[in-house]
ROSE-4610 file (N, C-alpha, C; in Angstrom, 1 decimal, always signed):
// ROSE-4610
residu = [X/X/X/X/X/X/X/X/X/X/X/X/X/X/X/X/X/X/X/X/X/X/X/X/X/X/X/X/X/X/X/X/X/X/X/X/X/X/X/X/X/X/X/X/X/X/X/X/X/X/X/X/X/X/X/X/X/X/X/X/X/X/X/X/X/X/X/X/X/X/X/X/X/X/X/X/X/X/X/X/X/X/X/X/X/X/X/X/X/X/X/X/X/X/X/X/X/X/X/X/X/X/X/X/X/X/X/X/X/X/X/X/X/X/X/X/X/X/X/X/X/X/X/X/X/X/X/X/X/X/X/X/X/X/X/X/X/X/X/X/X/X/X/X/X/X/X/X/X/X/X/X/X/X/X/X/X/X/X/X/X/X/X/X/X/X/X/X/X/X/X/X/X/X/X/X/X/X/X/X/X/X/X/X/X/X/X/X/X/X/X/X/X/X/X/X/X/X/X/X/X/X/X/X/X/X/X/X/X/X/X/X/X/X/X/X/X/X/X/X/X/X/X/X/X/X/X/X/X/X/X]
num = [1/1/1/2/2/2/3/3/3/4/4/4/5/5/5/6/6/6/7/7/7/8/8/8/9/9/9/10/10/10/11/11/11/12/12/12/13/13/13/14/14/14/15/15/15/16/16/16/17/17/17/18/18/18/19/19/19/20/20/20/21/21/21/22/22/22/23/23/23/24/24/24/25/25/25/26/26/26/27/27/27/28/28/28/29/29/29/30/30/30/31/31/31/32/32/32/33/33/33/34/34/34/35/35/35/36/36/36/37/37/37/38/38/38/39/39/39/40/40/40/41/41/41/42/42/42/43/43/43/44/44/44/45/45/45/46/46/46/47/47/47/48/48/48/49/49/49/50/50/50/51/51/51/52/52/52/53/53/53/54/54/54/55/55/55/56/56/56/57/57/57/58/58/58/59/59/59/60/60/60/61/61/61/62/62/62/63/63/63/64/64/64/65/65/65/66/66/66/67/67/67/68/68/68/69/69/69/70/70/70/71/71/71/72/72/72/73/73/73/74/74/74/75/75/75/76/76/76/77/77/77]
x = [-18.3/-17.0/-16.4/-15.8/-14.9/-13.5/-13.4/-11.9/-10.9/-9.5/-8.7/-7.7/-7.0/-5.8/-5.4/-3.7/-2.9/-2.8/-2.9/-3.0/-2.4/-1.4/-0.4/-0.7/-2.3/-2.4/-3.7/-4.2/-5.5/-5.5/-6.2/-5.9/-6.8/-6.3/-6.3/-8.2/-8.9/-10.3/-10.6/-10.2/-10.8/-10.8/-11.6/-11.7/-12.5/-11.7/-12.2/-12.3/-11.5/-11.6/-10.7/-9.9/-8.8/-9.4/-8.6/-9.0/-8.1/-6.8/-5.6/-4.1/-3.3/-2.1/-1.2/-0.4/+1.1/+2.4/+2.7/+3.9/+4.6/+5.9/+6.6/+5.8/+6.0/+5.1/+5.6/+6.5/+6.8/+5.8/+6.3/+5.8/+4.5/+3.4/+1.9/+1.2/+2.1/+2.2/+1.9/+2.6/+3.1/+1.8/+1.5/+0.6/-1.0/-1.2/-2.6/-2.8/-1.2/-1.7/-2.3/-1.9/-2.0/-3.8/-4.3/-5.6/-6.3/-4.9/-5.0/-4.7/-6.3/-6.2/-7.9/-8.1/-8.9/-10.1/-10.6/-12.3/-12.8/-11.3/-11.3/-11.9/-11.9/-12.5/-11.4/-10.3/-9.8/-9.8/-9.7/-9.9/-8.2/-7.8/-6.7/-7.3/-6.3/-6.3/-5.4/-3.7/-3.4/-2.1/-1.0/+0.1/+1.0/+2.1/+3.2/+3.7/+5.1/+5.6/+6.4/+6.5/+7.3/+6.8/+8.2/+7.6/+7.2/+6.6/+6.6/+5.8/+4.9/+4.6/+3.0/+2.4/+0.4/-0.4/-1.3/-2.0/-3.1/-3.6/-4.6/-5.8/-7.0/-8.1/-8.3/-8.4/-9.3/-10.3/-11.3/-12.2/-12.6/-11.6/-11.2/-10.1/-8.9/-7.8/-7.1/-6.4/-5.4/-3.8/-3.1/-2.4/-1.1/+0.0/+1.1/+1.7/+1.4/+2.6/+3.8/+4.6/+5.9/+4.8/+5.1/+5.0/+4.9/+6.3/+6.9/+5.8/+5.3/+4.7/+3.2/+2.5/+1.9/+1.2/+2.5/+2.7/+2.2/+2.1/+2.0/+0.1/-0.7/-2.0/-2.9/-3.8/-4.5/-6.4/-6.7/-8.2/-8.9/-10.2/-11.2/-11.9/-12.3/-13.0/-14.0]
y = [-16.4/-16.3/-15.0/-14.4/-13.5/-13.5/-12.4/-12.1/-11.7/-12.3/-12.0/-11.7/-10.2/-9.7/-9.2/-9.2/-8.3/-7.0/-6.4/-4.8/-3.8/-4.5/-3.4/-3.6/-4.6/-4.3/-3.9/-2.7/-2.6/-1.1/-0.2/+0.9/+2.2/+3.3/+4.2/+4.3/+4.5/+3.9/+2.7/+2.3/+0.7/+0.6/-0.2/-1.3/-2.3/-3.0/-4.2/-4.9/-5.7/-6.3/-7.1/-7.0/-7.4/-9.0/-10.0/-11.2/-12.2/-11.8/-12.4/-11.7/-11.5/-10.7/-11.7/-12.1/-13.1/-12.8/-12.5/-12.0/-12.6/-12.5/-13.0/-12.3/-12.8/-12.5/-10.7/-10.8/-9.3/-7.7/-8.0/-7.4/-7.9/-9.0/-9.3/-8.2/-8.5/-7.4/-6.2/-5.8/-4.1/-3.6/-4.6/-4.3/-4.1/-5.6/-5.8/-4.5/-3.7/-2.8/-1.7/-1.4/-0.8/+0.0/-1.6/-1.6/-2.8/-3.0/-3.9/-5.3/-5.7/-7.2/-7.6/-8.8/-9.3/-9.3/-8.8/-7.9/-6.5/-5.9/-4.3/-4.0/-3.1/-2.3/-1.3/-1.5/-1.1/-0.1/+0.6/+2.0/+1.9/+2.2/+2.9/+4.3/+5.1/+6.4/+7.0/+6.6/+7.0/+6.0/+6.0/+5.1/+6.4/+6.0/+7.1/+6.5/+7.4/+7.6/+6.1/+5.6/+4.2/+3.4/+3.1/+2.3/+2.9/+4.2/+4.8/+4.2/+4.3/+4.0/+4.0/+3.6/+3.6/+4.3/+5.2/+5.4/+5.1/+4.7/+3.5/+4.1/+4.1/+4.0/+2.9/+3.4/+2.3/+2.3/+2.8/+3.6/+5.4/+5.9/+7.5/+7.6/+6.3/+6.6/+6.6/+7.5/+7.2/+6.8/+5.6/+5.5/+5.4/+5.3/+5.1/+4.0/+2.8/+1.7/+1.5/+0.8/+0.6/-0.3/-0.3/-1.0/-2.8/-3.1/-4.5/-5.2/-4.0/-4.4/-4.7/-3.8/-4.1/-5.8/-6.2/-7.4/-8.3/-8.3/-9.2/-9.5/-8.5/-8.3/-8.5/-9.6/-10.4/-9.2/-8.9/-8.7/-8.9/-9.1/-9.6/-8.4/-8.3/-7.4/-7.3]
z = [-10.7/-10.0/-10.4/-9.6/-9.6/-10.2/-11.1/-11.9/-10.8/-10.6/-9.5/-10.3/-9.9/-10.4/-9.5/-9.6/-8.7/-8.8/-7.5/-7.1/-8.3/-8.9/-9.7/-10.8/-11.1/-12.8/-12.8/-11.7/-11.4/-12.2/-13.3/-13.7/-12.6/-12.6/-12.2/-12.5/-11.2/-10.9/-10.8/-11.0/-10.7/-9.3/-9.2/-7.8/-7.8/-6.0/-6.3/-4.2/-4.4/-3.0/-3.0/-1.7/-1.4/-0.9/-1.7/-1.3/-0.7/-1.3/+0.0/-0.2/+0.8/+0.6/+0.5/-0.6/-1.1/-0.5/+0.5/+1.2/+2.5/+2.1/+3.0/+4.8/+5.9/+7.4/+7.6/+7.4/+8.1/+6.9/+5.5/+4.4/+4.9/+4.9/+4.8/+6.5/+7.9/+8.5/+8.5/+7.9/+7.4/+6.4/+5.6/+4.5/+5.3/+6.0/+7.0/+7.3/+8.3/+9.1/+8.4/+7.2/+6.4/+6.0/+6.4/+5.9/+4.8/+4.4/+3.1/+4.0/+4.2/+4.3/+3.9/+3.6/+3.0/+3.1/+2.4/+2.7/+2.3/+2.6/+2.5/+0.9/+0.9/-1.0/-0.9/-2.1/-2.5/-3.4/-4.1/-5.1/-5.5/-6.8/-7.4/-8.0/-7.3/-7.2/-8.8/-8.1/-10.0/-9.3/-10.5/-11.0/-10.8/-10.6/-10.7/-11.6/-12.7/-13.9/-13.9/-15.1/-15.2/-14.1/-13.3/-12.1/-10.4/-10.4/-9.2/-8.6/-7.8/-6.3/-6.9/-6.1/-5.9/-5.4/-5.9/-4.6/-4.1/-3.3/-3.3/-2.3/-2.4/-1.4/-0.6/+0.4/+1.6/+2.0/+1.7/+2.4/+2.4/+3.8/+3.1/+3.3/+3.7/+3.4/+2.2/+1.5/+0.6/+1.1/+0.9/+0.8/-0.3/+0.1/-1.2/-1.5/-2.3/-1.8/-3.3/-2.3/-3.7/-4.5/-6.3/-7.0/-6.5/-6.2/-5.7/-5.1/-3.6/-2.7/-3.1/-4.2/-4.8/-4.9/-5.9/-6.6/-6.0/-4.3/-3.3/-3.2/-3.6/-3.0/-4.6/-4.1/-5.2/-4.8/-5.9/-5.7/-6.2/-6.1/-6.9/-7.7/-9.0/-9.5/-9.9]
């Protein structure tokens, strides 16, 4: 079985696989479109300072998300 942690305690290289997004419909939305829905391979790129923002692999996209929104997205490692 697979170790599941949330997106924002994933360190800078790691990855894993997005296995379900925890969010209210409009945020789970926003996020899906994003790329990040369940199946994808995720990558953490780096952490911004204290609590800044993500930057995340999708594939060959890099994205940025708030911390918060993070919190919402479970993956397997």
């Amino acid at each position: 079985m697979q170790d599941t942690k949330l997106l924002d305690y994933l360190v800078p290289g790691q990855a894993g696989q997005v296995v379900a997004v925890h969010a209210t419909e409009d945020l789970r939305r926003r996020l899906v479109a994003l790329g990040l829905k369940p199946g994808n391979r995720i990558e953490l790129i780096r952490r911004g300072l204290f609590t800044g923002p993500l930057q995340v692999r999708i594939g060959t996209t890099d994205i940025i998300i708030r911390r918060r929104d993070a919190r919402h997205i479970e993956i397997a490692v």
